[in-house]
C-alpha positions in Angstrom: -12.5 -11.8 -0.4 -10.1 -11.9 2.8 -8.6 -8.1 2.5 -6.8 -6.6 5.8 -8.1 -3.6 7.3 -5.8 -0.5 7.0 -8.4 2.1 7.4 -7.9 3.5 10.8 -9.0 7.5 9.8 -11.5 8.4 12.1 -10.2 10.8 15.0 -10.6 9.1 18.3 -12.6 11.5 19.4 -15.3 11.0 17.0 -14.7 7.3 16.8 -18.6 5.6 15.9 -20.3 3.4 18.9 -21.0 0.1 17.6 -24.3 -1.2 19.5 -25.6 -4.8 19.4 -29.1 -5.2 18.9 -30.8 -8.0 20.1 -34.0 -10.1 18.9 -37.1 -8.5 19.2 -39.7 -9.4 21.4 -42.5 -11.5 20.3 -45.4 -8.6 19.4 -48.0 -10.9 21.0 -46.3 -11.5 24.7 -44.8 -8.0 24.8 -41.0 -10.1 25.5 -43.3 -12.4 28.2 -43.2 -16.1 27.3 -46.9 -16.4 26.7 -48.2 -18.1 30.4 -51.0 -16.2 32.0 -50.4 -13.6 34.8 -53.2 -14.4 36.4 -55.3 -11.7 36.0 -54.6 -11.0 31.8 -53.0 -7.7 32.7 -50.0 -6.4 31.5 -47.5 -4.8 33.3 -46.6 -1.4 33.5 -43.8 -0.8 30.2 -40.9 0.3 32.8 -41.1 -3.6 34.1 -40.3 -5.2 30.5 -36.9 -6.4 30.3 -35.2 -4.9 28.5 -33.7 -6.9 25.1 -30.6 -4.0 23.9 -27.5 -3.6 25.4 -26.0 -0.8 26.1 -23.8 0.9 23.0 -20.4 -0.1 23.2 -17.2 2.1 21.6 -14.4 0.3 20.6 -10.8 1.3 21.7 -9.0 3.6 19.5 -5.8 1.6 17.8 -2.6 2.6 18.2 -2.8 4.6 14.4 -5.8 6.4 15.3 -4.1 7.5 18.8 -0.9 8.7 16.5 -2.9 10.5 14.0 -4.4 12.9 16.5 -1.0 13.9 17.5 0.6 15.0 14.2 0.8 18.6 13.0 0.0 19.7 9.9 4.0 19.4 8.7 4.0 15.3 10.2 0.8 14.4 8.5 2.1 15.4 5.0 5.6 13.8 5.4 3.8 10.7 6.1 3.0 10.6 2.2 6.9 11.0 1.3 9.1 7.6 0.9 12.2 8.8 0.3 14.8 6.4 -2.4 18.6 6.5 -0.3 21.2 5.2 -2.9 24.0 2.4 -1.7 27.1 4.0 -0.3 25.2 7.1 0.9 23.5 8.2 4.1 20.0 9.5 4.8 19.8 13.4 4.9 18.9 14.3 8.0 16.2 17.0 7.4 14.1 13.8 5.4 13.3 12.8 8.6 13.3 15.2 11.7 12.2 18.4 9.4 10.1 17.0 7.0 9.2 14.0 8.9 9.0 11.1 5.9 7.0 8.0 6.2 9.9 6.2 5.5 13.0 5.4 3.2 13.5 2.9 0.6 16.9 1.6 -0.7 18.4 2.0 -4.2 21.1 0.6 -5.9 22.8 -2.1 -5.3 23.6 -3.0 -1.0 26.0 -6.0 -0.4 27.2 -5.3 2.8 24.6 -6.5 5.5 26.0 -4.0 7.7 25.6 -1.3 5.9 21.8 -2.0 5.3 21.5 -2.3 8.9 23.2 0.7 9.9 21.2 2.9 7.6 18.0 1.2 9.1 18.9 2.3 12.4 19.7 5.5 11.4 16.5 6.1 9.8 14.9 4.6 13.6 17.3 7.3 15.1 16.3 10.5 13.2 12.8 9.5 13.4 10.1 10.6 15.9 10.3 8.2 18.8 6.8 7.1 18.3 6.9 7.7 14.6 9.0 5.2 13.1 10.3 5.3 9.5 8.8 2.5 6.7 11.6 1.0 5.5 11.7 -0.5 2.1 13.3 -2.2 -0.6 13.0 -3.4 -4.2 13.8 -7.2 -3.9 12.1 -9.1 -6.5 15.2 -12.1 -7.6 16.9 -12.0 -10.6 17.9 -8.9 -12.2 16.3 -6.7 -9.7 17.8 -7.7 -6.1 18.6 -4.5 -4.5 20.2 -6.5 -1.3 23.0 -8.7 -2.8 26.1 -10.0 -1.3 25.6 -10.8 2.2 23.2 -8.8 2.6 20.3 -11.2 1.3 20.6 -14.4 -0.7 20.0 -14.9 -4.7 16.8 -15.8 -5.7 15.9 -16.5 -8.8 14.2 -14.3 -11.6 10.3 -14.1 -11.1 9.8 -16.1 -14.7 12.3 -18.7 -13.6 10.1 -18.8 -10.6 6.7 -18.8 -12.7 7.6 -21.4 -14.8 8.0 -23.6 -11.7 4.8 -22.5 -10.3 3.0 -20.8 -7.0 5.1 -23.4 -4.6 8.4 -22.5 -5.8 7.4 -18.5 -5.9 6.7 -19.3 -2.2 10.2 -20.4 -1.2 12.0 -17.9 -2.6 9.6 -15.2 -1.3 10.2 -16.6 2.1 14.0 -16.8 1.8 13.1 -12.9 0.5 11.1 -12.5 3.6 13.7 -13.5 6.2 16.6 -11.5 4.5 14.3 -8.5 5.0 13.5 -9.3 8.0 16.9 -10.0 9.4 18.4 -6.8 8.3 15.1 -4.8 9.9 13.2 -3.9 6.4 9.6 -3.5 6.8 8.4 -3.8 3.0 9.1 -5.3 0.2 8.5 -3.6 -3.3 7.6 -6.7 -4.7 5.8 -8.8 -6.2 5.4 -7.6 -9.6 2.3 -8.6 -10.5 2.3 -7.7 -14.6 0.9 -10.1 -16.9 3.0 -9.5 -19.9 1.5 -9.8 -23.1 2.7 -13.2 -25.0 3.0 -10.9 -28.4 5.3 -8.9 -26.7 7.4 -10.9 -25.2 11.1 -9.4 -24.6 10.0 -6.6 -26.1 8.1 -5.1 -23.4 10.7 -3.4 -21.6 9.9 -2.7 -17.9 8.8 -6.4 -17.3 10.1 -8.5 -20.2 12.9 -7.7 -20.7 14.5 -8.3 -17.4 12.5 -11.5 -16.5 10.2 -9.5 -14.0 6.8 -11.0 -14.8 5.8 -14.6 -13.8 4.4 -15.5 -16.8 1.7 -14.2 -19.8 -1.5 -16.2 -18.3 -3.7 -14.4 -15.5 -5.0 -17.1 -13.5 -1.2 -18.6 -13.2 0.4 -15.1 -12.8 -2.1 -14.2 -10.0 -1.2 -18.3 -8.1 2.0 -17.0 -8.0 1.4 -13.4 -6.9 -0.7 -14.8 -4.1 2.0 -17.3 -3.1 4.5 -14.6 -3.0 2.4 -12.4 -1.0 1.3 -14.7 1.7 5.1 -16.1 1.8 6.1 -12.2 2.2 3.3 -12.2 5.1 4.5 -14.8 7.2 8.0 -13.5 7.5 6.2 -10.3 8.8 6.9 -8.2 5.5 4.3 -6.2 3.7 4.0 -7.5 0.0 3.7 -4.5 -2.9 1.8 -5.2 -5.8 2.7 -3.5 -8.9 2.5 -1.9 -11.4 -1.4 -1.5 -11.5 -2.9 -1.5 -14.1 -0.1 -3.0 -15.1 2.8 -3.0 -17.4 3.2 -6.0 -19.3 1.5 -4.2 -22.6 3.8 -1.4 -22.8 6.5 -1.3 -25.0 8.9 1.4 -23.2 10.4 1.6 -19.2 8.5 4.4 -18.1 11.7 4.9 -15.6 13.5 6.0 -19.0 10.8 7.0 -21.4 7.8 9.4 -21.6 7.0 7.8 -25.0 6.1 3.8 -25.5 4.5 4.0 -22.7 1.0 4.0 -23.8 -1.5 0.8 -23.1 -4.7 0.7 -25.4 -6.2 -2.5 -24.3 -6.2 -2.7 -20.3 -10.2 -1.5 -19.4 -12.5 -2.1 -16.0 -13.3 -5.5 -17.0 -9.1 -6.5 -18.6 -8.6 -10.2 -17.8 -5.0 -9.2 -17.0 -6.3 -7.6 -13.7 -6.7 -10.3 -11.7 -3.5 -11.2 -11.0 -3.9 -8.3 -9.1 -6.9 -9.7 -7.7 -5.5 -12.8 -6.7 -2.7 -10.4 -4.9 -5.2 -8.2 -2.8 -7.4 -11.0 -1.8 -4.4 -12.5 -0.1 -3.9 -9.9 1.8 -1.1 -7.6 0.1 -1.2 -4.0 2.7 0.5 -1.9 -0.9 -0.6 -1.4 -4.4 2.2 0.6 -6.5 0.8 2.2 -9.3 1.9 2.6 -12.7 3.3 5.9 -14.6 1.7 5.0 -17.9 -1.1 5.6 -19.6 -4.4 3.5 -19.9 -7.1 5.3 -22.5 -9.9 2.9 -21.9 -9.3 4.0 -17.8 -9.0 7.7 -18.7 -7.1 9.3 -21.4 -3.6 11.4 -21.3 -3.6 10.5 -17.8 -1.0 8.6 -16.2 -2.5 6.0 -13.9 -0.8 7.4 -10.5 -3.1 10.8 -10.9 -6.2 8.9 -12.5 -9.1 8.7 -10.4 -10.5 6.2 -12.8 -7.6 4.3 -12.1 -7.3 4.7 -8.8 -11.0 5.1 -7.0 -13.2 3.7 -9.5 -10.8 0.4 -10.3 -8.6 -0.1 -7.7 -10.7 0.7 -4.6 -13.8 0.5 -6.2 -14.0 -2.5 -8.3 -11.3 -4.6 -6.4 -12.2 -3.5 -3.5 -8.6 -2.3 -2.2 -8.1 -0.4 1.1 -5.1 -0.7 1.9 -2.1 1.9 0.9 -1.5 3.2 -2.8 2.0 4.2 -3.9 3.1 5.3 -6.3 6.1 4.8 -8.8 9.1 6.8 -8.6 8.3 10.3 -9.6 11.6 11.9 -8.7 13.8 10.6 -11.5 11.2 9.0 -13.8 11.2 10.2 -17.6 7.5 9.4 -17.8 6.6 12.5 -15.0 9.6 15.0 -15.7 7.3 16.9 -17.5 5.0 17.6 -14.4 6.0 20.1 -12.2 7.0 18.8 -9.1 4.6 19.9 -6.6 1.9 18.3 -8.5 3.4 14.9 -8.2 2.4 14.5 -4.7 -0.9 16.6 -5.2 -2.6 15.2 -8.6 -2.0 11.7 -6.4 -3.9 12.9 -3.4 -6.2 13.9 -5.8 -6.6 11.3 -7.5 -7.4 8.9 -4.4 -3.8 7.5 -4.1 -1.6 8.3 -0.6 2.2 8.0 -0.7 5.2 9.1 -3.4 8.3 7.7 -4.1 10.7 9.8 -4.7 13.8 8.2 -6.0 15.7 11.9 -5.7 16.3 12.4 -1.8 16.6 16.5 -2.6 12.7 16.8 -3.7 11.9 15.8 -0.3 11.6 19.0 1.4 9.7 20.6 -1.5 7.1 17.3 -2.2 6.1 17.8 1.7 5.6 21.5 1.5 3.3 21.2 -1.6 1.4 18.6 0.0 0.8 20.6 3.7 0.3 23.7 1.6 -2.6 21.8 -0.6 -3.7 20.1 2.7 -4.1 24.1 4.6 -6.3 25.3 1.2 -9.3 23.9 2.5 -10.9 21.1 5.0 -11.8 18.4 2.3 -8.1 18.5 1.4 -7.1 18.5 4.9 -9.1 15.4 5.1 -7.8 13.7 2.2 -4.4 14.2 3.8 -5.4 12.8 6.8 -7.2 10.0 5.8 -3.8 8.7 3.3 -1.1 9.9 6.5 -4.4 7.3 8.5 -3.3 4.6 5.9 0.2 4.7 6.2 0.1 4.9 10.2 -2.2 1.6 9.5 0.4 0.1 7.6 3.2 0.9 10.1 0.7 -0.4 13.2 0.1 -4.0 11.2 3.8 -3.9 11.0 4.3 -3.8 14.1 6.1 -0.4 14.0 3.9 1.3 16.7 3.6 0.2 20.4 0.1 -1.0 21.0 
């Protein structure tokens, strides 16, 4: 499995020295090569040469550098990605008081310049050496958040699926370099959802609007992988979502807290390895689903199960890279959960970042999160270790200077 390494958590302080061992010697010649001496003597053991180097350390990366630097306040706005809808400008407190990781655009952008002036706004309230994520939902078809001249049509993903993996990949590079050219770092995209063939239409979030590449695993996960590594090579980080997925669910969870409920998807669901096929070529995100999976861990949505998360995800397929989750600002499926505990059951969970598609909860999701974070040290860790992730993510980006 070819995964990228976004784990940079370690302080560099503390950072581990890696030492190369080398063979050991032969225990009949004591390291000699077996002629005589002479007189059949050995020498003294301070005159054997010596067979290990000496321990090494690596250089701290540019994340780990960054991460020592951040207060308390920094490292929790890290895990906020803020939603700023079309025709509006980025508060400014989301980004020099509470210090989000990023912002991501909603709605509908068809002006190019537009898009690029709200990029460089989000570069010019940030941090200097803290640079805002910037992302956007841009999957073709019905959901194309960049329109007009802002990024070309491409076409629905099971228009795509029915073509197969080669066609996914040159429409995800076209989506690539329109990203790209208007300075977007990420890409919410692809879905990789295997929707359920009794379904059909009828399963709302993916169905219905043409999201899903198609009802077979293996061939949903070709074309997840093609549209990942296509996303790749125009230098934009690939989401995969909506793990575990959504294609059995009858319900949007952006609009419903009922529906919403999957009783087949398990630890060993053959509709999982699409996201498989996603994470082994190299996708940096997972997005998580809002609904709710009983055989993972009832009542719970999947964005605060651990089972979900740690156990699944990380655990069985082997993700380390950075887990988001759905929106939880305006989503029906969450309004029921006070908002402080949208960001914390995540953290608790296992997951890192929220998305928040209400710009107001900013300020409120990053003082729950430095508040859990100052409760004790294994929360300040968790913290830590997810704001590690995202810093990761921004430094395989190439967001940070080296």
């Amino acid at each position: 499995m070819r995964r990228r390494h976004l784990l940079a958590l370690a302080p560099a302080a503390a950072l581990a020295a890696c030492t190369a061992e080398g063979p050991a010697p032969d225990p009949g010649t004591d390291g000699h090569d077996g002629s005589s001496d002479g007189g059949g003597a050995e020498g003294p053991p301070s005159q054997q040469p010596s067979t290990t180097p000496a321990p090494t350390t690596e250089p701290p990366t540019a994340a780990e550098l960054l991460l020592e630097t951040l207060s308390p306040r920094e490292l929790a706005g890290q895990l906020v990605l803020v939603g700023i809808p079309a025709g509006s400008e980025i508060p400014e407190p989301v980004l020099t008081e509470h210090h989000a990781g990023g912002i991501f655009l909603l709605q509908v952008w068809e002006s190019a310049e537009e898009v690029e002036r709200t990029v460089a706004a989000a570069r010019d309230l940030s941090r200097s050496d803290l640079p805002a994520l910037v992302a956007v939902d841009q999957e073709g078809g019905q959901v194309r958040m960049l329109r007009g001249d802002a990024a070309r049509n491409t076409p629905s993903a099971e228009e795509l699926g029915a073509q197969g993996p080669e066609a996914v990949g040159g429409a995800y590079t076209s989506i690539g370099e329109d990203l790209a050219a208007r300075g977007i770092h990420v890409a919410l995209s692809p879905v990789a959802d295997v929707v359920d063939p009794e379904l059909g239409n009828a399963n709302e979030p993916v169905g219905t609007l043409d999201r899903g590449f198609g009802t077979e695993p293996a061939a949903v996960g070709e074309c997840v992988a093609a549209a990942t590594r296509a996303l790749a090579e125009q230098g934009i980080g690939a989401t995969l979502k909506h793990f575990p997925g959504l294609g059995r669910v009858e319900q949007n969870t952006d609009f419903s807290a009922q529906g919403i409920e999957d009783e087949i998807t398990g630890p060993e669901d053959p509709f999982l390895g699409s996201f498989r096929a996603g994470i082994e070529a190299g996708a940096p995100l997972v997005m998580m689903s809002s609904a709710i999976y009983p055989q993972l861990e009832p009542d719970v949505p999947a964005m605060f199960s651990s089972a979900a998360i740690e156990d699944l995800l990380r655990g069985s397929l082997g993700f380390d890279g950075l887990v988001v989750t759905d929106d939880i600002g305006a989503a029906k499926a969450v309004a029921d959960v006070p908002v402080p505990e949208r960001a914390t059951r995540l953290l608790e969970a296992g997951g890192d970042v929220v998305l928040t598609a209400d710009p107001s909860l900013t300020g409120e999701l990053v003082d729950a999160i430095e508040e859990w974070a100052a409760q004790n040290s294994e929360q300040e860790q968790r913290v830590r270790e997810s704001a590690g992730r995202m810093l990761a993510l921004k430094e395989q980006l190439g967001l940070l200077d080296a």
